[in-house]
Structure formats: C-alpha cells, structure tokens
Kinemage of the C-alpha trace (Angstrom):
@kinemage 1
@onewidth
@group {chain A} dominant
@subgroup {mainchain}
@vectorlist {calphas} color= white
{ca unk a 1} P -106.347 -6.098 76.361
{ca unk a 2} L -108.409 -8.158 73.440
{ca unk a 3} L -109.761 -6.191 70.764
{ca unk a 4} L -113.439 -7.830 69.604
{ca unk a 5} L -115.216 -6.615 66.750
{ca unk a 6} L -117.745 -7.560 64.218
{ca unk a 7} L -117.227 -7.869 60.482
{ca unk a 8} L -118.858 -6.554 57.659
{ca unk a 9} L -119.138 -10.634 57.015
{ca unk a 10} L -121.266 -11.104 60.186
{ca unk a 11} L -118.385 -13.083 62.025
{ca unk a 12} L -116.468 -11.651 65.111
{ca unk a 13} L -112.648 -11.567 65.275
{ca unk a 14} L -110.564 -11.144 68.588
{ca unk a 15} L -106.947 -9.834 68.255
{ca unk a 16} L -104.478 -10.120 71.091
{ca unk a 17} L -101.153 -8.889 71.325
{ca unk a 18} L -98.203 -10.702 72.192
{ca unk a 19} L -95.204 -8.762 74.915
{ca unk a 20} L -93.035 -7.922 71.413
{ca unk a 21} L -96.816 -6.872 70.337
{ca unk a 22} L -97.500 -8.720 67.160
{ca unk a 23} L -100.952 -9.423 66.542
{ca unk a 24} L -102.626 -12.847 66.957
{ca unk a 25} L -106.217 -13.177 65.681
{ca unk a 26} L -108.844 -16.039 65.262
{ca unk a 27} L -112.000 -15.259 63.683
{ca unk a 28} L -116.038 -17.280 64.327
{ca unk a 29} L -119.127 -16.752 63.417
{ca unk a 30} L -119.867 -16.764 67.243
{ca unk a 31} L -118.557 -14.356 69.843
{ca unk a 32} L -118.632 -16.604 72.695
{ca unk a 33} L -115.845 -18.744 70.858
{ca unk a 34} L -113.545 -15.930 69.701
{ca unk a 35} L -114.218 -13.819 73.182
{ca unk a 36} L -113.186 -17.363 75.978
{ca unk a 37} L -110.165 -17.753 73.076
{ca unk a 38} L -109.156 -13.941 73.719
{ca unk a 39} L -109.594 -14.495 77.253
{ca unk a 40} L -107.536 -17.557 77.330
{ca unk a 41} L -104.639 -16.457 75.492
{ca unk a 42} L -104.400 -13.118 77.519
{ca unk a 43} L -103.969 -15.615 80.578
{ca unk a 44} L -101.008 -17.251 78.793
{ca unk a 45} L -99.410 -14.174 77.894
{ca unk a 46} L -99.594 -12.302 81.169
{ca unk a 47} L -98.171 -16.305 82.719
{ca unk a 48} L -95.180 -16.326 79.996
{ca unk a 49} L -96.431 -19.428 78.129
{ca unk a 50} L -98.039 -17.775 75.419
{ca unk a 51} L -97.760 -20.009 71.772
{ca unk a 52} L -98.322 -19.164 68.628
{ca unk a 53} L -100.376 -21.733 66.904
{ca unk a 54} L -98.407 -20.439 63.444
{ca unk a 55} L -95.094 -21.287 65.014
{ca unk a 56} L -95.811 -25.236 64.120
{ca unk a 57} L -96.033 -24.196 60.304
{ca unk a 58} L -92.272 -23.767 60.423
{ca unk a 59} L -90.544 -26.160 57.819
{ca unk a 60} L -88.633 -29.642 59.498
{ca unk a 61} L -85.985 -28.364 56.801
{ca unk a 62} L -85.748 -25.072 58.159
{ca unk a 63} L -86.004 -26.253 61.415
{ca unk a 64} L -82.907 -28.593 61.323
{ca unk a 65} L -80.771 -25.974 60.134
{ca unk a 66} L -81.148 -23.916 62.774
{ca unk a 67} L -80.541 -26.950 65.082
{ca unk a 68} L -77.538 -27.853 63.320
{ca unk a 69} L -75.540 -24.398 63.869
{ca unk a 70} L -76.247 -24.379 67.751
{ca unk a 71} L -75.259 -27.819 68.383
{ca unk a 72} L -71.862 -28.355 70.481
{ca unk a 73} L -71.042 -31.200 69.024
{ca unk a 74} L -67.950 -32.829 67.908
{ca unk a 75} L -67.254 -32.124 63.633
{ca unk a 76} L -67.354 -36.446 63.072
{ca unk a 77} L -70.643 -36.301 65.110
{ca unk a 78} L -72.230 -33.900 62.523
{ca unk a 79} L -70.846 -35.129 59.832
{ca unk a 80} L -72.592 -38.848 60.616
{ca unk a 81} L -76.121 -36.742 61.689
{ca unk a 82} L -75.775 -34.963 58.376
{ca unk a 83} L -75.326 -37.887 56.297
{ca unk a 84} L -78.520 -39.816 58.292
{ca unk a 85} L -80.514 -36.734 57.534
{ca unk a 86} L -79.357 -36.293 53.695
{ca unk a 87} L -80.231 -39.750 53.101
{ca unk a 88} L -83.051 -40.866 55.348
{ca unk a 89} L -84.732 -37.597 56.267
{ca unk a 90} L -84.997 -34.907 54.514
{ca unk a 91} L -86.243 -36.491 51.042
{ca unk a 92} L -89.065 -37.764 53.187
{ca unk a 93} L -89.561 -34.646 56.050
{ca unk a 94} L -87.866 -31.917 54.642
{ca unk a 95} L -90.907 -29.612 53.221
{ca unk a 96} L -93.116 -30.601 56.109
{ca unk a 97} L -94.709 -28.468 58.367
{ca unk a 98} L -93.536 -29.005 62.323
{ca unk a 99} L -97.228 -29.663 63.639
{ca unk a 100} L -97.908 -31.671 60.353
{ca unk a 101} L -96.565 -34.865 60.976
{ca unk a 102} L -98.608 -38.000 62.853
{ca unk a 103} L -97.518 -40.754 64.531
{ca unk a 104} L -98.581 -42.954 62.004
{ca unk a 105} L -97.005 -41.258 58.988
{ca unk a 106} L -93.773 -41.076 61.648
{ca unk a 107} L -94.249 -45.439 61.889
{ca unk a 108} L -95.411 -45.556 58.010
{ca unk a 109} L -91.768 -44.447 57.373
{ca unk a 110} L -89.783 -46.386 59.810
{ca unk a 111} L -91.940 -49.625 58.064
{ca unk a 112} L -90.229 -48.586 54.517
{ca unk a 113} L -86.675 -47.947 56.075
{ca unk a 114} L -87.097 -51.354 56.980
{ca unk a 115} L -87.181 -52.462 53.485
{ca unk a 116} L -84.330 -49.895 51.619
{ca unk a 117} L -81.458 -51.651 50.622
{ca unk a 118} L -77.619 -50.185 51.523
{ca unk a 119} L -77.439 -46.809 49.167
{ca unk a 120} L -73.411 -48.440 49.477
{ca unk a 121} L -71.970 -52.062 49.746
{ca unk a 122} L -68.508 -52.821 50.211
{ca unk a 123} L -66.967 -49.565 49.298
{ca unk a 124} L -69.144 -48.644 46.200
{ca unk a 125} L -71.955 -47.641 45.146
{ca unk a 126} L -75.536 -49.681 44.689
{ca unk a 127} L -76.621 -49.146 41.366
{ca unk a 128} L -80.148 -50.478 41.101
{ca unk a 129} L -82.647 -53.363 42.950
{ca unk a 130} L -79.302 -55.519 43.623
{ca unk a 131} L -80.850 -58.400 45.837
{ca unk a 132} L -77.439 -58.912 47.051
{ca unk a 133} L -77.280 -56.018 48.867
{ca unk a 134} L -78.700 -55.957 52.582
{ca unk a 135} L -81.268 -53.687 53.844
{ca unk a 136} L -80.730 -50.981 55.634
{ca unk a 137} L -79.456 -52.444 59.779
{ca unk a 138} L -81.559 -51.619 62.807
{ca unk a 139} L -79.119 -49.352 64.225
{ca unk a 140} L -79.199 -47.541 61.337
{ca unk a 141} L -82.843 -47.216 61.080
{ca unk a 142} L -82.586 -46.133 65.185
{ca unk a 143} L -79.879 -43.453 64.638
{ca unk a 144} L -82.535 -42.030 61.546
{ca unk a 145} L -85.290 -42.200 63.949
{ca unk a 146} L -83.465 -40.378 66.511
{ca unk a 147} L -82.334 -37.287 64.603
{ca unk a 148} L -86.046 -36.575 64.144
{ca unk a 149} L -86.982 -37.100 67.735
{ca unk a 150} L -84.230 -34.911 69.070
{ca unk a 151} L -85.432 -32.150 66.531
{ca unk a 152} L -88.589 -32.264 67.731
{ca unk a 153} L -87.603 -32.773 71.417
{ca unk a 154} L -85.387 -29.395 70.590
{ca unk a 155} L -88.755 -27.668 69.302
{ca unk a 156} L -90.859 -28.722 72.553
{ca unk a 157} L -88.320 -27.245 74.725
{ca unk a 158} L -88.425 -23.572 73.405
{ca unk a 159} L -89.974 -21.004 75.048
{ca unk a 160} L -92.601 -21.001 74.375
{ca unk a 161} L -92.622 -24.108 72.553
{ca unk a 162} L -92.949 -24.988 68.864
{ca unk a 163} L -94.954 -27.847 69.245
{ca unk a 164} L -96.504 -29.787 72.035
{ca unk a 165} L -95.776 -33.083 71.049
{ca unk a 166} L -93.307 -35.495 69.460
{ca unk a 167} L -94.807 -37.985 66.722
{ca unk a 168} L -91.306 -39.545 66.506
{ca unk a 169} L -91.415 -40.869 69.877
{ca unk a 170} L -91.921 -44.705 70.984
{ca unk a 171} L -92.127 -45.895 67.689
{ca unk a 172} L -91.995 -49.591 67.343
{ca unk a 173} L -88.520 -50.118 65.615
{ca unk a 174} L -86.706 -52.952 64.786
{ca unk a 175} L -84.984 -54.856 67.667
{ca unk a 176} L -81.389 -54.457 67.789
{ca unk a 177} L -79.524 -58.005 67.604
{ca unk a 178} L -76.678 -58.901 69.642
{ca unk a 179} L -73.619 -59.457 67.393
{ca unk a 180} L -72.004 -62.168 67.908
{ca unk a 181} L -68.289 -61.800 68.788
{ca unk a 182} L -65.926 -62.342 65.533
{ca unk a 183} L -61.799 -62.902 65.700
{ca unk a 184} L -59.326 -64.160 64.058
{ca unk a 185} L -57.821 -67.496 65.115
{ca unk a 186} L -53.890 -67.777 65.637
{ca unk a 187} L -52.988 -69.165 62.473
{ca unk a 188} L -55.623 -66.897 60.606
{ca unk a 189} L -53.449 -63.652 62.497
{ca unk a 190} L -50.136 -64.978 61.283
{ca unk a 191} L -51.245 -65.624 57.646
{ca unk a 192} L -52.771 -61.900 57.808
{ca unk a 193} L -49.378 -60.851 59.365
{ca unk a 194} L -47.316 -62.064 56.622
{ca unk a 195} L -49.509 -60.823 53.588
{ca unk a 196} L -49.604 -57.436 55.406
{ca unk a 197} L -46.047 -57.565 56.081
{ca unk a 198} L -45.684 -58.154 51.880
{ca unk a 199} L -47.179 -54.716 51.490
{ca unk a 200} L -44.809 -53.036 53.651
{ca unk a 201} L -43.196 -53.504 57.343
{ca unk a 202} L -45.512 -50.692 58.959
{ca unk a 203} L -49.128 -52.388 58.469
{ca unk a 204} L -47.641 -56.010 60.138
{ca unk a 205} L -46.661 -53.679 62.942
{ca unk a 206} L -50.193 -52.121 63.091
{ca unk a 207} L -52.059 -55.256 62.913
{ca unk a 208} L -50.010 -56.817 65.785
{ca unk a 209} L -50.574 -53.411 67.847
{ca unk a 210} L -54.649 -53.965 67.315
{ca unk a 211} L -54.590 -57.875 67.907
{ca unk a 212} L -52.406 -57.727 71.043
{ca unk a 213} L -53.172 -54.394 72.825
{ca unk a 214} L -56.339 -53.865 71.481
{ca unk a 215} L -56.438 -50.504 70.460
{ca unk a 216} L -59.144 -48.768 68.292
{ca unk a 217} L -58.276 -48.025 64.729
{ca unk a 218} L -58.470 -44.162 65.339
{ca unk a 219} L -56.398 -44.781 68.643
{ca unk a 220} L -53.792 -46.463 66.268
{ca unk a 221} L -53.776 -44.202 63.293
{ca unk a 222} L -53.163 -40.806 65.955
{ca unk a 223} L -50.608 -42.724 67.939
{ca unk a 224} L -47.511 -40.012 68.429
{ca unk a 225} L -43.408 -41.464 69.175
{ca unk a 226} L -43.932 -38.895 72.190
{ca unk a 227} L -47.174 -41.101 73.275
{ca unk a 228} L -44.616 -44.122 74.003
{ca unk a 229} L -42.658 -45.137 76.863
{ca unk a 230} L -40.086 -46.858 74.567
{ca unk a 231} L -37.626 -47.884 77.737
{ca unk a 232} L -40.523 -49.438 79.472
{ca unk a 233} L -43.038 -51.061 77.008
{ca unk a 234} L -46.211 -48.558 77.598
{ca unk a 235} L -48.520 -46.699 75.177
{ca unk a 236} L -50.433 -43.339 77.108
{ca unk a 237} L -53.667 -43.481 74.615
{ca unk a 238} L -54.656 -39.925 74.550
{ca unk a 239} L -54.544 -38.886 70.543
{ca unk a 240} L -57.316 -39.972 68.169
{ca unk a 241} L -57.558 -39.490 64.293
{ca unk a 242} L -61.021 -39.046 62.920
{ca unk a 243} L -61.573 -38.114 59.327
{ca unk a 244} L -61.709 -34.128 60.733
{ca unk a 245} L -57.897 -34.747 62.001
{ca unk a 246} L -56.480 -35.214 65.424
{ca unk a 247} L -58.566 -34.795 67.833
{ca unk a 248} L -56.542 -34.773 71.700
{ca unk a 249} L -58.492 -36.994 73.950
{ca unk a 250} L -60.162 -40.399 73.569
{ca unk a 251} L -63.698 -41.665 73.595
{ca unk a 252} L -64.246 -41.826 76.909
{ca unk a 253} L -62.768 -41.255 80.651
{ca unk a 254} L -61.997 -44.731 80.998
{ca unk a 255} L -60.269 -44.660 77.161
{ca unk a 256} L -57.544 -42.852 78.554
{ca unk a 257} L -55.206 -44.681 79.663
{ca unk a 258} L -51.785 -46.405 79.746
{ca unk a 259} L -50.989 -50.083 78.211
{ca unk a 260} L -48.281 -52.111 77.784
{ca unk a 261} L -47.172 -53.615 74.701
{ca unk a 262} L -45.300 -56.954 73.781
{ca unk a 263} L -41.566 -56.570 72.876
{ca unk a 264} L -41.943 -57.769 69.322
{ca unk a 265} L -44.499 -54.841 68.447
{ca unk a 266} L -42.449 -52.296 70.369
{ca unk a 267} L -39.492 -53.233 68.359
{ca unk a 268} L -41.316 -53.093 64.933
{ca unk a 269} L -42.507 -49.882 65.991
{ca unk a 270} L -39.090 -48.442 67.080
{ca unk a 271} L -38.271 -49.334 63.346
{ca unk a 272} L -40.845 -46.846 61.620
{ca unk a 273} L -39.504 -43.853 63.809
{ca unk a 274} L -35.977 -44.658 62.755
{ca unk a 275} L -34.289 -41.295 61.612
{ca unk a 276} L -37.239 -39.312 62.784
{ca unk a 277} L -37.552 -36.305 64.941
{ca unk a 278} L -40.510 -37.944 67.010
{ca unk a 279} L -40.223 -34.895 69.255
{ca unk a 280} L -40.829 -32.253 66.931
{ca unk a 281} L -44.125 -30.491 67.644
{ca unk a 282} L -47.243 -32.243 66.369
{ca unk a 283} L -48.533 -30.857 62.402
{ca unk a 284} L -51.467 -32.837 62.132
{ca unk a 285} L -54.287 -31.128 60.910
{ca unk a 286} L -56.708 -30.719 64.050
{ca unk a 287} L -60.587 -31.045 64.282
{ca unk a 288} L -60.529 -27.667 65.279
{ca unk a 289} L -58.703 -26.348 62.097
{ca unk a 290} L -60.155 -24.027 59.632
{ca unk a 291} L -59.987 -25.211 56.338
{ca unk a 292} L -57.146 -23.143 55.689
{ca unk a 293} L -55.244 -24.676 58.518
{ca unk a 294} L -55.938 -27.695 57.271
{ca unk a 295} L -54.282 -26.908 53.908
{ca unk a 296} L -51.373 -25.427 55.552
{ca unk a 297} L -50.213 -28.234 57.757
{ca unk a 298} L -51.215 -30.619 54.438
{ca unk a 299} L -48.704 -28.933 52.818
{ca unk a 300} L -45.676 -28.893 55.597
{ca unk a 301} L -45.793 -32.673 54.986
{ca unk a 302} L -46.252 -35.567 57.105
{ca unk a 303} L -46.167 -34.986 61.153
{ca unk a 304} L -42.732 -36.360 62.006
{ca unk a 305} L -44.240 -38.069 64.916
{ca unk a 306} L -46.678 -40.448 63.443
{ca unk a 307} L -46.002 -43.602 64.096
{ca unk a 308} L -47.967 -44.706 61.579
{ca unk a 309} L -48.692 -43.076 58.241
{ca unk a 310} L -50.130 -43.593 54.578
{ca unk a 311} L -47.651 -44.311 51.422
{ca unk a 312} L -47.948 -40.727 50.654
{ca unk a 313} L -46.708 -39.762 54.214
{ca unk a 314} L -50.131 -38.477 55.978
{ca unk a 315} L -52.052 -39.505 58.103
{ca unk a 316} L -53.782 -43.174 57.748
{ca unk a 317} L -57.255 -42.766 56.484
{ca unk a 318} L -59.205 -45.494 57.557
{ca unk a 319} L -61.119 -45.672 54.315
{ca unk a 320} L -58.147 -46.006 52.227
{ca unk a 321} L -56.619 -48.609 54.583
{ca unk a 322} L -59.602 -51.138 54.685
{ca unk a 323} L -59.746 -50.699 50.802
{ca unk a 324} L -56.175 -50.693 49.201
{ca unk a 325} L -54.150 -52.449 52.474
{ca unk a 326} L -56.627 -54.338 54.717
{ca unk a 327} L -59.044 -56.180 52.254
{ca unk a 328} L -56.250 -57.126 49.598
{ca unk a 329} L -53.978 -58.827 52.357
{ca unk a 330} L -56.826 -60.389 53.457
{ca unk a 331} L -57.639 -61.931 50.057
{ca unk a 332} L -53.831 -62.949 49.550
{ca unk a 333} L -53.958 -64.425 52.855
{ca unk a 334} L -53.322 -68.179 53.026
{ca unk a 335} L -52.814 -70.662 55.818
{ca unk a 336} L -50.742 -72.729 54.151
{ca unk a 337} L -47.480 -70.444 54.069
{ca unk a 338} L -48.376 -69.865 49.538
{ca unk a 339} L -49.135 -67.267 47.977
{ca unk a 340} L -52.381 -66.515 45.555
{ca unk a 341} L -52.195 -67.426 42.351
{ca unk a 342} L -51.569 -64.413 40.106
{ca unk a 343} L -53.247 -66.111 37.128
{ca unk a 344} L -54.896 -68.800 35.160
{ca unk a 345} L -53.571 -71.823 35.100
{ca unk a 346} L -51.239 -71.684 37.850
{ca unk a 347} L -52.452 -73.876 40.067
{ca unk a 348} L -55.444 -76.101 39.446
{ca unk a 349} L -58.913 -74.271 40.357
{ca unk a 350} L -59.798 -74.525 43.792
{ca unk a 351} L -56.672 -76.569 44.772
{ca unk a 352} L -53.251 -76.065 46.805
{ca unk a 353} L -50.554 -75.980 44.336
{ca unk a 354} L -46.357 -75.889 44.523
{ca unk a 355} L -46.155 -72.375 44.992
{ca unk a 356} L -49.494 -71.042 44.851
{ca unk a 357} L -52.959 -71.927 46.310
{ca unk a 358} L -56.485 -71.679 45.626
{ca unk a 359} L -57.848 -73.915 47.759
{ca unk a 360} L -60.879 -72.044 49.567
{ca unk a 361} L -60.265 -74.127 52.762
{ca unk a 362} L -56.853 -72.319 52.963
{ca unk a 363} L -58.086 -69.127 52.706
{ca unk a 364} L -59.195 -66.775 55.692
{ca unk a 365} L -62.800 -65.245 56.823
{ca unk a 366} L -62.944 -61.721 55.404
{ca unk a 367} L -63.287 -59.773 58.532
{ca unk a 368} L -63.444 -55.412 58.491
{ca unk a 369} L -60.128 -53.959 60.503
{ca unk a 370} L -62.217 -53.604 63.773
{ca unk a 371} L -62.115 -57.837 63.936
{ca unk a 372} L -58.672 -56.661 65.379
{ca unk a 373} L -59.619 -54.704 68.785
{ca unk a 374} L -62.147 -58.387 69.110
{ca unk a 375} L -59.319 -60.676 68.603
{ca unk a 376} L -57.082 -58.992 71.063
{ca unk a 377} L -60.251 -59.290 73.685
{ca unk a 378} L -60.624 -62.644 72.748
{ca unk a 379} L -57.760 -64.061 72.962
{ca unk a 380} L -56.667 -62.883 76.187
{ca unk a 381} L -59.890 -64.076 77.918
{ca unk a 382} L -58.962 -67.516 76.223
{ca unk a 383} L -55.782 -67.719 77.856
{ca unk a 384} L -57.538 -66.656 81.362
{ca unk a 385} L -57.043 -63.008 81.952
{ca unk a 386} L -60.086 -61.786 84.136
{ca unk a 387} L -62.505 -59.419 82.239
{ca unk a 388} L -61.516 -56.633 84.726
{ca unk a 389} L -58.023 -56.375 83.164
{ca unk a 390} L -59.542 -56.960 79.578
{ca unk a 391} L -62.109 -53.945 80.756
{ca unk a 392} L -58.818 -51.855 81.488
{ca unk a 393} L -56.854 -52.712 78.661
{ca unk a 394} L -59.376 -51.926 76.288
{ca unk a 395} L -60.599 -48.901 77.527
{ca unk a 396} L -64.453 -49.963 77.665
{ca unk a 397} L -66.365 -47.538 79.696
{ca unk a 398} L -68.777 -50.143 80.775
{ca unk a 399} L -68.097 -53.344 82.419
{ca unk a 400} L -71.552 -54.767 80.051
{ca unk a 401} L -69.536 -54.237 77.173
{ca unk a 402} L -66.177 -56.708 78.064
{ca unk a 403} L -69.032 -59.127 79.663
{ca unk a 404} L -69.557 -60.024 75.782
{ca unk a 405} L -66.317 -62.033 75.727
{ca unk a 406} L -67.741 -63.910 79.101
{ca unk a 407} L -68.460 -66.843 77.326
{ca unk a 408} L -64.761 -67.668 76.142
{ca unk a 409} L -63.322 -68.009 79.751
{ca unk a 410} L -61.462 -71.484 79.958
{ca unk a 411} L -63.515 -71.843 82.838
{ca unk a 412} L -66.565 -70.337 81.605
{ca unk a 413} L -68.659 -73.172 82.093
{ca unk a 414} L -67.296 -75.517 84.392
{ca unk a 415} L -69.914 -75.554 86.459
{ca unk a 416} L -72.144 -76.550 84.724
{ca unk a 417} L -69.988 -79.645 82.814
{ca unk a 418} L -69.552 -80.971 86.840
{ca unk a 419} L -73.086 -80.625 87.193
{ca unk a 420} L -73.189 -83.029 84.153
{ca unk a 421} L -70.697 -85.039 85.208
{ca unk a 422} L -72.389 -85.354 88.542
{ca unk a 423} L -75.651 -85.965 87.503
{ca unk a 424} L -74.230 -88.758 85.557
{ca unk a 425} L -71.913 -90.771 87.650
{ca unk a 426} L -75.158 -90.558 90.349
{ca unk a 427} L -76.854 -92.442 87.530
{ca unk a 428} L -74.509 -94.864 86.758
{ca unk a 429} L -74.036 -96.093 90.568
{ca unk a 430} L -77.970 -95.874 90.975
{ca unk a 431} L -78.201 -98.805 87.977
{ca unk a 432} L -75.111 -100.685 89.903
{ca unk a 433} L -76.860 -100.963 92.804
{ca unk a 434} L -80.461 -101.669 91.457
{ca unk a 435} L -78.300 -104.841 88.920
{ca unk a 436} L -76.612 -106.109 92.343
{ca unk a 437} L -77.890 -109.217 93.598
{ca unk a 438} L -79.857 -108.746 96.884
C-alpha cells in the first residue's frame, strides 16, 4: 500500500514498493499529483508491468555490454558488431543515458556518418583529411544504425522494460545502391592465372577453383582432401574458414552442397595433396576453441588435410592473401603474355616492350578476390546455363540474388531486339507501298 506524507518543506511525497520491495518515490507540492501517481503505479505493480522511471538512466555503454555476453551469436559476427560499435558508436553513445537520446540527435548522427571518410583504405591506415579516401558506404552506415536499434529493441523487450521507445528506428538513411556485377574477362583470368601461377602452383589452382565452381573464399580456404570425391570430380562444401578458425557448416541451408569441378582444377588440386595424409583427423583451430586450443593445434603444425594453405603451412588468411598474393599478381598481370618491368628504363614508359610491358592498355582491372565467385556466375550464364543451375552451384539461398546475372543471358533480350526488328521492317514495307505507283 502507498505511503503519503507531508514534509517539513510543505510538499507531499508518495512511496510505493516494488514485489522485491525497493522503494519508489516522487515528490509535489500537491497531493492530488503524488496520491493518482501512487495509485497508478500500485495498479502496475499488482498487473506485473511495473517500470522504474530510473531504469532509463542506465548507460548505452553499460547497456551493450550486457547485450554482448548473452548474445548466441557466431565469434566473426561479434567480432564485426564490435568493431561497428568501437568505431561508430560508442565515441558518440557510449556515456549516454538509455531514455536520453531523441530521434533527432539519433538522425543528427547518421547525417555526419554520411560525411566520415574510411578510418582504412586499401589495407592501411588513413592518416588525416585524405580526399582520396571515400566516405564511409551506406551499408556501413546501416549495419552502425542497426547495432543501436537492436540494443534498444533488446531494452524494450525486458520485463518490465527499460525504455518505451526506440529513437533509432525509421531513420532516413542512405539508399543502398545496386552494385553492378564485376568479372574478369577470359583473357583477363588467364593473365591472372599465369602471374599467380609465378608465385607458386597452389594459388593458380585456387583461382581456377573460384572462377569455375564458384566457391566463396572461406569455402575455399577450409576445403579438406576428405571433402573431395577425387574418382568422380565433386566437392561436398561443408567446411568454412573465418578468421576464428574452421567453422563446420556453411552460410546457409542451400550453401551446402555438392559441385563438380573441371578436370584441369581437380588435377592441380590432386598435386598439392601429393605425399599427404589427407585422412588424418582435422587440426585446424576451431571457432569454438579456447585460446589455448588455439595455440595448441598452432603449434602441431599445418592440418595435413588442407588443400590449400599459407607459405608458412596454416591456414590461408584472407587478409594476407589479398595483400601479399592476390593484389601483386594482379599488378604483374599482363595480357600480352610479358612480364612488368622490374625497373627504370626497361621498357619505354607506358609502352609494350621486348620482354617487358608497361603499357596501361595491357594491364588488368584491379578487382578484390571475391571478383572470382562473380566471374564464375558470369560466365556460365554467358555460355547459357539457366540461373536455376547457377542458383545451385553457387549456393545462393535466394533465387533474387542469381537474378543479378539475368541480364548476361545470350538470350536475355531477344525479345525485345525482334520487337525492333519488327517494328522496323513494318516501316520499311509501309514507305514501299506508299512510293509505289497507284
């Protein structure tokens, strides 16, 4: 029952107690105000909704931690949500009180995200106003915005709740564009091929894997000798490496699956597991390791059943392969069969020489390693395989998602070139008949 007194001030408090029985009070210089508030938070307690109006003071900071620990999610996933809120949120919302925050200060800061430059470009770090660099990408700015929405979507779902609304909701943020669809062109891929093949055997075989079969890098760099039906030309995808380790099933349903693979790959494979126990049991570290398990398979050495590993025998890190394998063959890359020049005076300055070239128009387009899971799509669709098969092969889990190759169909628009054709020939016989003679 509500306790209502008077003060020595002249203003009346009413105290309630809560079902753990804390105290809540409110205190007004009238005692209509302070005795309908007692009444109407005696009604919430005795329904179960009671809140505490001090429970929105809590700290976004403080908040988020707690999130964090009782999130099932997978160790990449909170890696990537910690980074977005190290970066993007807590300088801004870290001290701030739950209930503090409007919608406008919420739409205030998505309107600055919009203007922050990459804190990272091409593998390094941005050291001061570099023009050069590009702002931060709408999906970026999205996946910031949505870390603070499910926090507070977390808070208006506890019992009772911590705050009744979410000032991070239906913001207006910056429309995510379409990308269009990038790939490498046959002779691009064969140029790649041999200035891969120049820095070692193993990364031609893994670019023809992701340009023919189309699997993701991860899918690649967790591929197991075991995972291969060597007799009849089929991959089972089922392994994937993230930066935590191995982690033993793919992105999606539909991402497991089985896909064939050309001869010529198969065979370059067959040549990295030469002399290699491929059916010894698996010692790659696990996303489910402890640190110290970690360490200890680290230092068994490499998993004998890697298909693919780094020049120090682990796993392939898909940093360290776009930066000291993927991006130099790239660069040495030429169409015309040369090589780059490996100094001064070599060649003449933006032309093709004996031996070496420097002729931009020989060069290839600098592409990042997932180019090679488009260029497998694209290709195939070129040469007419229907974007059901394309679907399956790839392992998209939505048909929307192999619809973006659609438009590179050899028959994609033939209906509408007879249309053309059509209209015109109509046209043509209607100005034959009008020139006849009558």
């Amino acid at each position: 029952m509500a306790y209502i007194r008077k003060l020595p001030s002249g203003k009346w408090q009413a105290t309630v107690r809560d079902r753990s029985g804390e105290r809540h009070s409110i205190t007004d210089p009238l005692k209509s105000v302070v005795k309908r508030w007692a009444t109407e938070q005696e009604a919430s307690i005795s329904r179960g909704d009671f809140r505490d109006p001090r429970l929105g003071e809590l700290r976004i900071a403080d908040w988020h931690a707690r999130v964090s620990r009782s999130r099932g999610i997978e160790e990449v996933t909170k890696d990537k949500n910690a980074s977005l809120w190290r970066t993007h949120c807590q300088p801004e919302w870290g001290k701030w009180p739950m209930v503090g925050v409007t919608r406008l200060e919420a739409q205030a800061w998505v309107d600055r995200l919009k203007v922050t430059r990459l804190a990272r470009h091409k593998g390094r770090a941005v050291l001061g106003d570099d023009e050069e660099v590009p702002f931060l990408s709408p999906a970026t700015i999205h996946d910031a915005v949505h870390i603070m929405t499910q926090l507070y979507t977390a808070a208006m779902r506890e019992h009772p709740p911590l705050v009744t609304v979410n000032p991070f909701d239906h913001l207006e943020l910056p429309k995510i564009e379409p990308r269009p669809i990038q790939f490498f062109e046959r002779d691009e891929a064969e140029a790649l091929y041999a200035a891969l093949e120049a820095q070692g055997t193993e990364w031609r075989a893994l670019a023809e894997l992701g340009m023919d079969v189309g699997l993701r890098p991860g899918e690649i760099d967790g591929l197991h000798g075991h995972r291969v039906d060597w007799l009849r030309g089929r991959i089972t995808v089922v392994d994937v490496m993230t930066r935590k380790g191995l982690r033993g099933h793919p992105k999606s349903k539909k991402s497991h699956r089985t896909v064939p693979v050309p001869p010529h790959v198969l065979e370059g494979m067959s040549l990295l597991m030469t002399g290699r126990d491929w059916r010894a049991p698996c010692r790659c570290p696990l996303v489910t390791d402890t640190p110290a398990d970690r360490v200890r398979k680290l230092a068994d050495g490499p998993c004998p059943g890697l298909i693919f590993t780094a020049p120090e025998g682990g796993p392939v890190a898909d940093a360290i392969f776009r930066q000291r394998i993927w991006y130099p063959a790239v660069e040495a890359a030429r169409l015309c069969g040369k090589r780059p020049p490996a100094g001064e005076g070599e060649c003449p300055s933006g032309k093709c020489g004996e031996e070496a070239c420097d002729d931009p128009a020989h060069r290839i387009r600098r592409f990042a390693p997932r180019v090679m899971r488009h260029t497998a799509a694209s290709w195939l669709v070129q040469d007419g395989v229907p974007l059901y098969d394309v679907q399956a092969l790839l392992g998209h889990e939505d048909y929307a998602t192999t619809q973006r190759y659609a438009h590179l169909a050899p028959d994609a628009h033939d209906k509408v070139i007879e249309s053309w054709a059509r209209r015109r020939d109509a046209s043509v016989t209607h100005k034959r008949k009008e020139a006849r003679p009558s």
